[in-house]
C-alpha positions, -999 to 999 in steps of 0.1 A, spaced: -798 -142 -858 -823 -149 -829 -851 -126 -824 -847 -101 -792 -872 -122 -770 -854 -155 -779 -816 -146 -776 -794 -157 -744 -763 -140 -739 -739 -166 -722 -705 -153 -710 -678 -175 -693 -644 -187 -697 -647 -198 -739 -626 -201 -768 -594 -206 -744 -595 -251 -749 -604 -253 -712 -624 -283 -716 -639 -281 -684 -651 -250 -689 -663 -257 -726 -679 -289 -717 -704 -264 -695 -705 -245 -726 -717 -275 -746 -740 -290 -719 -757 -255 -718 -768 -255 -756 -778 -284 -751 -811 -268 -736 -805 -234 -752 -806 -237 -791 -771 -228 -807 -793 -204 -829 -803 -184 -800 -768 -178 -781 -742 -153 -785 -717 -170 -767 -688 -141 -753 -655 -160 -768 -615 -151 -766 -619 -172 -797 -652 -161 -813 -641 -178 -852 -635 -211 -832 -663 -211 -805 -689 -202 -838 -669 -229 -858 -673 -258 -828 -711 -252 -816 -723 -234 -841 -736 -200 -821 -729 -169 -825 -700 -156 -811 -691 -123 -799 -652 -108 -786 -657 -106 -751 -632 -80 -749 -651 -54 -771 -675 -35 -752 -694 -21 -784 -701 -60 -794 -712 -69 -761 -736 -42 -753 -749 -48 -789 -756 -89 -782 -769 -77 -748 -795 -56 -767 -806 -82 -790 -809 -108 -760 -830 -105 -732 -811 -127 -708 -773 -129 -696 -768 -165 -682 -727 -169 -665 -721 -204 -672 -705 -229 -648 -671 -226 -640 -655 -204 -613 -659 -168 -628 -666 -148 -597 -629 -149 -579 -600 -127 -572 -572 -154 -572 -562 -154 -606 -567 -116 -610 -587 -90 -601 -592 -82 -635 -611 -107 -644 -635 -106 -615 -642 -67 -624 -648 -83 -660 -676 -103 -649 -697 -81 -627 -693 -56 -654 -711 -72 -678 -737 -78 -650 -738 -41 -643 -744 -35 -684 -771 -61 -685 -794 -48 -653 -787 -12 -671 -807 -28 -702 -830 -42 -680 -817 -77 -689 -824 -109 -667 -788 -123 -650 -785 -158 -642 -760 -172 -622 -756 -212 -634 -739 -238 -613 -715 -212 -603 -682 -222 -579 -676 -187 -559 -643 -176 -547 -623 -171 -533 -629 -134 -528 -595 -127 -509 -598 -86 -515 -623 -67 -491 -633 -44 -524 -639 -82 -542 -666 -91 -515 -676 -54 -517 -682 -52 -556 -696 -89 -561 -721 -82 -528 -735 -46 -548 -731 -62 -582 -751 -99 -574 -785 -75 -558 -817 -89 -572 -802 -115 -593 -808 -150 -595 -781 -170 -584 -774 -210 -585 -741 -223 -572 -724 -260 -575 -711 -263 -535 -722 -252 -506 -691 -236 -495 -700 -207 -523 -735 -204 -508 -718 -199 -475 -692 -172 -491 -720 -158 -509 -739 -152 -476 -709 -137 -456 -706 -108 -479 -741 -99 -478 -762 -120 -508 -801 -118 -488 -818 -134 -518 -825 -170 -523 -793 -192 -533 -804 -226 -546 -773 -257 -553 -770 -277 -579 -737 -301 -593 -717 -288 -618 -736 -288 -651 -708 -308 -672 -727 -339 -655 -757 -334 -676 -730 -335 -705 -746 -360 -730 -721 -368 -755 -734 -370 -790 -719 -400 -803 -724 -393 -840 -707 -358 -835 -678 -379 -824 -652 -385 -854 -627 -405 -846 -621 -425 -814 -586 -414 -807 -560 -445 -812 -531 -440 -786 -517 -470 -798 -527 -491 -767 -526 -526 -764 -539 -550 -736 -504 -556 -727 -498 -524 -720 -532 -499 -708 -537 -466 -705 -539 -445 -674 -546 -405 -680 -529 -380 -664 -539 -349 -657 -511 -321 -644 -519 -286 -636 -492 -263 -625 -494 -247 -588 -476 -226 -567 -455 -247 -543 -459 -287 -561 -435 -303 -577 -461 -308 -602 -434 -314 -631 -408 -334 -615 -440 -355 -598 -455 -363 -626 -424 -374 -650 -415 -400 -616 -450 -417 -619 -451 -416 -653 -415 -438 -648 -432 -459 -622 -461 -469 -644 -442 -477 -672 -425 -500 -647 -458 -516 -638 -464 -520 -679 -486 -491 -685 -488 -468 -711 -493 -433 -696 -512 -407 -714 -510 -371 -703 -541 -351 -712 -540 -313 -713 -573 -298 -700 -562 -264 -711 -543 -263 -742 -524 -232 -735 -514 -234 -699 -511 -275 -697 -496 -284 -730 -463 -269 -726 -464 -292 -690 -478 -320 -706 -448 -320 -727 -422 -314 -707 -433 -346 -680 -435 -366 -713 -396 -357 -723 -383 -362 -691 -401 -393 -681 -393 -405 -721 -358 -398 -712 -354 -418 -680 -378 -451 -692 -363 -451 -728 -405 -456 -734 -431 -439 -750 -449 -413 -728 -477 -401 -749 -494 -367 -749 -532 -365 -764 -531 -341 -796 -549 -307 -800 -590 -319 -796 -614 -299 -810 -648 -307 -790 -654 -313 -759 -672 -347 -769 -638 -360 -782 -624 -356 -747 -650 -375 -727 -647 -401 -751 -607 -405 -747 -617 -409 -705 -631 -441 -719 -599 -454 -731 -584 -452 -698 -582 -476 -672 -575 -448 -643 -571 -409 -642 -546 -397 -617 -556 -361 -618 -549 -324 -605 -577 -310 -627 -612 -310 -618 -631 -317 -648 -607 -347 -660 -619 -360 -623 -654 -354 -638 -647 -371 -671 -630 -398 -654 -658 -402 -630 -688 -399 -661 -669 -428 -679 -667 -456 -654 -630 -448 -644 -613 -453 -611 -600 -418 -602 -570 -405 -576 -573 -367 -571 -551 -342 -557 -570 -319 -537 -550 -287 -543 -584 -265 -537 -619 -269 -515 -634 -272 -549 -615 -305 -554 -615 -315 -521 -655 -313 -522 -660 -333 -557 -636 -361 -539 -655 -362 -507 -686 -359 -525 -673 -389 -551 -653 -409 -523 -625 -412 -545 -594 -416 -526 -572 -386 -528 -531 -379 -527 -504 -353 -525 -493 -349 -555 -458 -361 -547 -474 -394 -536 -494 -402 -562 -475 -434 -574 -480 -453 -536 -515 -441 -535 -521 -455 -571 -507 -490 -557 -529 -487 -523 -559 -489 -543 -554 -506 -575 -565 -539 -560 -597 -523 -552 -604 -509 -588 -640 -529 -588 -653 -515 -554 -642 -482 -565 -658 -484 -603 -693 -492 -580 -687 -468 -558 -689 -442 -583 -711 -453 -602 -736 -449 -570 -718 -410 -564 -724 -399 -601 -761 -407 -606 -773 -377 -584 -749 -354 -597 -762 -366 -625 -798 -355 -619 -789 -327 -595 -771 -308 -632 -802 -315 -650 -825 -301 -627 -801 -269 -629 -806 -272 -670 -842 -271 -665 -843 -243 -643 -821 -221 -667 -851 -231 -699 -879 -220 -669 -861 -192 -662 -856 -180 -696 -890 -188 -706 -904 -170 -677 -878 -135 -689 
């Protein structure tokens, strides 16, 4: 157990296999050591077994309020916690524990957050009273903008998202995963997300058709277990059914270094999901996104990657596949600020703890 003037509390979206979200996790200890995190988990046996920090229910108030008074900051890590869209419930969550830590006289840091949207006039109203005197970084500038239209006076610095300082540690890395590829036939990841109005199911299994077509192998890769699985594994059925070939979908992982090292096997990502954009991007892969969200629409603008509907993924695939060197360079030129942009926001979070 950390001493009370070493111990971070870091709260976010853990324990719930949402790589994305657990790569910010992992790219934050790797400036804040393991030994000095309690890390709020839906999962706290499985977040303590994968990173080794201590991990506390997020749901149990008594637990938090004790980790918040051994620690002397709470950090919010990456992601998109500050939003009303997928409940209010979980926005309330969040600026409670904010409330609880400025009652303990705790520093709060904001990290590399995405804010919004905040669709409810009491959302704007309780994030505006709830963010006063904290320090706050964000990852675009449309949540700086947001954040000033409800009332935030202080200081709002930007920096990329901070799964681009993600350094995968090679040795931490068991197994390579074998998908069973062969030169004949290469691997293009897929990355579904469900969405209120696509056809995200009935798109995907069609392309998944068409690429087997054009002698690909594709490979769709759940970036959260529990709500893409289930998808993942329906698209492979149907498009299985329909081709009479394999359609494969990437087992259970168990780190997020295991899942930047499968983008490496692939030879594009077609993807709904941010972070397997990301991934896609940080290995050297050509990517096609489907900007469902301003979030996505600003990491394709900001990456030039060319995007799609998602029903219209297959022709935009064929548009560009010709052009899969220009685009590898291309991104290779986009990534290296982000690159340096995430690791000037890690730096800031050790100066800012080591100033708390």
């Amino acid at each position: 157990m950390a001493h009370r003037d070493e111990a971070v509390v870091i709260a976010g979206y853990y324990g719930n296999r949402n790589w994305g979200d657990e790569a910010s996790l992992t790219s934050l200890l790797q400036v804040i050591p393991p030994a000095q995190a309690h890390v709020l988990s839906s999962d706290p046996e499985w977040t303590h077994a994968v990173y080794g920090a201590h991990a506390v229910p997020h749901r149990s108030l008594s637990a938090v309020r004790r980790a918040l008074k051994e620690s002397r900051v709470l950090l919010l890590g990456g992601g998109s916690l500050l939003q009303d869209t997928t409940s209010l419930r979980s926005l309330i969550y969040y600026l409670t524990l904010i409330r609880l830590a400025k009652r303990q006289q705790r520093k709060v840091l904001l990290v590399a957050q995405g804010i919004g949207p905040l669709r409810r006039p009491m959302s704007r109203w309780l994030t505006k009273h709830a963010l006063k005197e904290t320090l706050i970084t964000v990852r675009d500038p449309a949540s700086a903008v947001l954040l000033k239209e409800i009332g935030i006076r202080q200081p709002i610095q930007q920096f990329a998202d901070i799964t681009w300082a993600l350094k995968v540690d090679e040795e931490a890395v068991e197994k390579i995963l074998n998908l069973g590829s062969s030169p004949e036939r290469p691997l293009i990841g897929l990355a579904p997300r469900a969405w209120s109005g696509m056809p995200v199911q009935n798109a995907f299994a069609s392309l998944s058709v068409s690429l087997i077509k054009e002698g690909f192998t594709p490979v769709l890769v759940p970036m959260q277990e529990t709500q893409d699985r289930p998808l993942c594994e329906q698209i492979a059925q149907a498009a299985q059914a329909e081709s009479g070939q394999p359609v494969l979908v990437t087992p259970p992982m168990r780190h997020p270094y295991e899942v930047v090292t499968l983008f490496r096997s692939f030879q594009w990502v077609l993807a709904i999901r941010l972070h397997a954009m990301i991934f896609g991007a940080k290995a050297g892969v050509p990517v096609i996104g489907v900007p469902y969200d301003p979030k996505v629409q600003a990491l394709c603008d900001t990456l030039k990657i060319p995007v799609s509907t998602v029903e219209n993924l297959f022709s935009a695939w064929q548009r560009n596949r010709m052009q899969q060197e220009s685009l590898i360079a291309r991104l290779k030129e986009s990534i290296t600020p982000l690159e340096e942009s995430a690791n000037r926001c890690l730096s800031w979070v050790v100066r800012e703890i080591g100033q708390s």
